[in-house]
N, C-alpha and C positions, 0 to 999 in steps of 0.2 A: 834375556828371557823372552820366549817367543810369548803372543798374546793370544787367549782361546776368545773365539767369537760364538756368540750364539744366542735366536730370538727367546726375546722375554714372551711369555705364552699369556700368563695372567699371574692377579698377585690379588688376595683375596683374604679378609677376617670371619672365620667363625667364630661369632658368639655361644659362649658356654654358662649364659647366666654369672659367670663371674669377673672381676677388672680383666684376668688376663685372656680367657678365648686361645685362638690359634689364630697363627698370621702367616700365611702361605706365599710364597714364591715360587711360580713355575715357568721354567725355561726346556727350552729343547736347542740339540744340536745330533742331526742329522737321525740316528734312531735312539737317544737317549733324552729321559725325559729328567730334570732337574728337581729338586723338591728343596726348598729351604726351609724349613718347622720353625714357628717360634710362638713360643708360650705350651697350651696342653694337648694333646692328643691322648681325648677320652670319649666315653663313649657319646658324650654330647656331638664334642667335633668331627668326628672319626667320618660322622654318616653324608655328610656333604662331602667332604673329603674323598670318600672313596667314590660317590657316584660320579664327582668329575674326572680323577686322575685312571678310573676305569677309561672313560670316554675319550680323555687325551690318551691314553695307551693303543685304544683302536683306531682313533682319525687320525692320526701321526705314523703308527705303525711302529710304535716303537718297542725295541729289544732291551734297552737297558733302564734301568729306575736307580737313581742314586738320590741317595735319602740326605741331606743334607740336618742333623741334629744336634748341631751345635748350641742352638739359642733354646733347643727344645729342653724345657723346664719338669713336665710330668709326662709320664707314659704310662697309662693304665692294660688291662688285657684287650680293650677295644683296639687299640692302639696298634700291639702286636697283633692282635688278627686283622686289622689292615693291613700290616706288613705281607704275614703270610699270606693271605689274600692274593695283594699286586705278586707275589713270588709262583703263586700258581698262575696267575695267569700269564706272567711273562714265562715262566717253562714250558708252558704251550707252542710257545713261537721259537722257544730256544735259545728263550732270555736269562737274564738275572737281576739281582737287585745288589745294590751297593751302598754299605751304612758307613757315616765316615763323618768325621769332627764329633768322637762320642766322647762326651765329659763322662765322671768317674759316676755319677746318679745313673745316667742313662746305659751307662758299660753295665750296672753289675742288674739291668733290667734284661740286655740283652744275653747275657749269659746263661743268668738264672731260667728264661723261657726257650734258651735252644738258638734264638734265632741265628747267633754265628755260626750255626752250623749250615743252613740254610740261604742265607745271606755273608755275601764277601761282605770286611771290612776293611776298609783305607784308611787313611790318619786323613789325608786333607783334598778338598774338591777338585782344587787343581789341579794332582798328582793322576787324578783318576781321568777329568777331560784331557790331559794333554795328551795320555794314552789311548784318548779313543779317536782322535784326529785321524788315523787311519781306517775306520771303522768305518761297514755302509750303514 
């Protein structure tokens, strides 16, 4: 099994007034930006959130966003309008966004708001960097 490499960007906690917050990990490799979630993306979190991964999506120049929500516990409507949010702005450029390690909480949130129709979805992280290895 070949191995994917790629810089850690930043790794950051938003407090939401409660024990759990959001705990972000963001990576990039070449024009894709990485997102690991864990704990809530509400409308507490949502707002720091977007103002950065807006900012890394223009200084990087990046075309793809893959959403890593495996450890991601709640998703309120803030949440998905972050989603669709970063999906407007990377179809500007001719991007996309990519949801992937969705447990059964978070799958029947995505369904219910549409966003698999808007957003691919992968089973797992690696399956989707190892196919961007050819990617500029």
């Amino acid at each position: 099994m070949s191995k994917v490499f790629f810089l850690i960007l930043d790794s950051f906690i938003i407090s939401n007034g409660d024990a759990m917050g959001l705990n972000v990990g963001v990576y990039v490799k070449k024009n894709t930006l990485i997102l690991r979630l864990k704990g809530e993306l509400d409308d507490v979190t949502v707002t720091d959130l977007r103002t950065r991964i807006s900012r890394y999506i223009d200084d990087y120049k990046i075309k793809h966003l893959v959403i890593n929500v495996e450890k991601l516990e709640f998703m309120d409507s803030s949440g998905i309008g972050f989603i669709i949010g970063r999906y407007h702005q990377l179809k500007r450029v001719g991007g996309d966004v990519v949801l992937c390690n969705i447990h059964q909480k978070i799958e029947r949130i995505v369904q219910l708001s549409g966003l698999n129709k808007i957003c691919l979805i992968q089973e797992n992280e690696e399956s989707i960097l190892m196919g961007i290895g050819g990617r500029n």
